[in-house]
C-alpha positions as CSV (number, residue, x, y, z in Angstrom):
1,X,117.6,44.7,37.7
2,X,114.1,42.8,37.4
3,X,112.2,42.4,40.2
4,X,111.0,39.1,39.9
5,X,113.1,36.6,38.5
6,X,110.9,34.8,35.6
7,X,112.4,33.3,33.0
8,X,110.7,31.7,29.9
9,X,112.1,28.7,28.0
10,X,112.0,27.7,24.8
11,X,112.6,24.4,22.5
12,X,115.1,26.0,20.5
13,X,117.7,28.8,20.2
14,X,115.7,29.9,17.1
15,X,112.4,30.4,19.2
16,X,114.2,32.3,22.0
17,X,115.7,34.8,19.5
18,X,112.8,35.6,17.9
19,X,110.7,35.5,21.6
20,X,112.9,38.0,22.3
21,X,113.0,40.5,19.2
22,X,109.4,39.7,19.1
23,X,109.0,41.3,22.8
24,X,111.7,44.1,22.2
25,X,109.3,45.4,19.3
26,X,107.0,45.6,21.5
27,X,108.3,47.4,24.5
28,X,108.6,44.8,26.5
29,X,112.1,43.9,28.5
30,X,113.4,40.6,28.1
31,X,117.2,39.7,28.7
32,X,119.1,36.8,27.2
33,X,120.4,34.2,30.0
34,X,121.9,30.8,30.4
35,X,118.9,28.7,30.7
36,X,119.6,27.0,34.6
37,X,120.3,23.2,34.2
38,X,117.7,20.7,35.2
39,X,115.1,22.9,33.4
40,X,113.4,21.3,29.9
41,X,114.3,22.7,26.9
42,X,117.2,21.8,24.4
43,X,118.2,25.4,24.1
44,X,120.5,26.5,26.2
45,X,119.3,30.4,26.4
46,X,116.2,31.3,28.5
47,X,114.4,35.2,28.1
48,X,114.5,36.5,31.6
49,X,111.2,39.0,32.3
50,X,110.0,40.6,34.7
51,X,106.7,39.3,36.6
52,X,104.3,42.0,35.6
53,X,105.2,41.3,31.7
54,X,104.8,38.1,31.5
55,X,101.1,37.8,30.9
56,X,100.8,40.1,27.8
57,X,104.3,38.4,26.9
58,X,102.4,34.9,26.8
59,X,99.9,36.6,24.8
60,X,101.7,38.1,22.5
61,X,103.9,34.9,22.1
62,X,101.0,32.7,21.9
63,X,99.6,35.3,19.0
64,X,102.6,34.6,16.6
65,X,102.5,31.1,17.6
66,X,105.6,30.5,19.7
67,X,105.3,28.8,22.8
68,X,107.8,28.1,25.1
69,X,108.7,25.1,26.7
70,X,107.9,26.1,30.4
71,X,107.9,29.2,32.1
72,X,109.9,29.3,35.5
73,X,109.7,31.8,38.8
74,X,112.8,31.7,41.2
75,X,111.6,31.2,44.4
76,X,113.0,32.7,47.8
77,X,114.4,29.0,47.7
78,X,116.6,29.8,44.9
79,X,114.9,27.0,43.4
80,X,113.2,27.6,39.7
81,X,109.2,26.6,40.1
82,X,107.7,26.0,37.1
83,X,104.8,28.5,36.5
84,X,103.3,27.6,33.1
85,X,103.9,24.3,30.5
């Protein structure tokens, strides 16, 4: 299980799938999830990563041009705080 519970959400289901082959190839663990409702976005998938990751996963995103909507950390809370746009 991922210790930290960041999730990264994108515009469409077509970004998320590719976020997330995109980040497979490159060793990186991202898990499909039901994006949480309330959060933007029109897709209703989210990629799930673990804290350390998601720096060089922003990179790496933001180098083939796909940017998510928002990235999200669940806090102690329960409640998702929105970490990056």
């Amino acid at each position: 299980m991922m210790q930290d519970r960041n999730i990264l959400v994108f515009a469409t289901t077509h970004q998320t799938m590719q976020a997330e082959a995109l980040l497979k190839e490159a060793g990186l663990k991202g898990l499909l999830v039901l994006k949480p409702k309330g959060l933007v976005g029109n897709c209703g998938l989210a990629l799930q990563l673990d804290g350390s990751d998601l720096p060089r996963a922003l990179s790496l995103l933001g180098k083939r041009h796909i940017v998510p909507a928002g990235s999200y950390l669940r806090g102690s809370d329960d409640r998702w705080e929105k970490t990056a746009p």
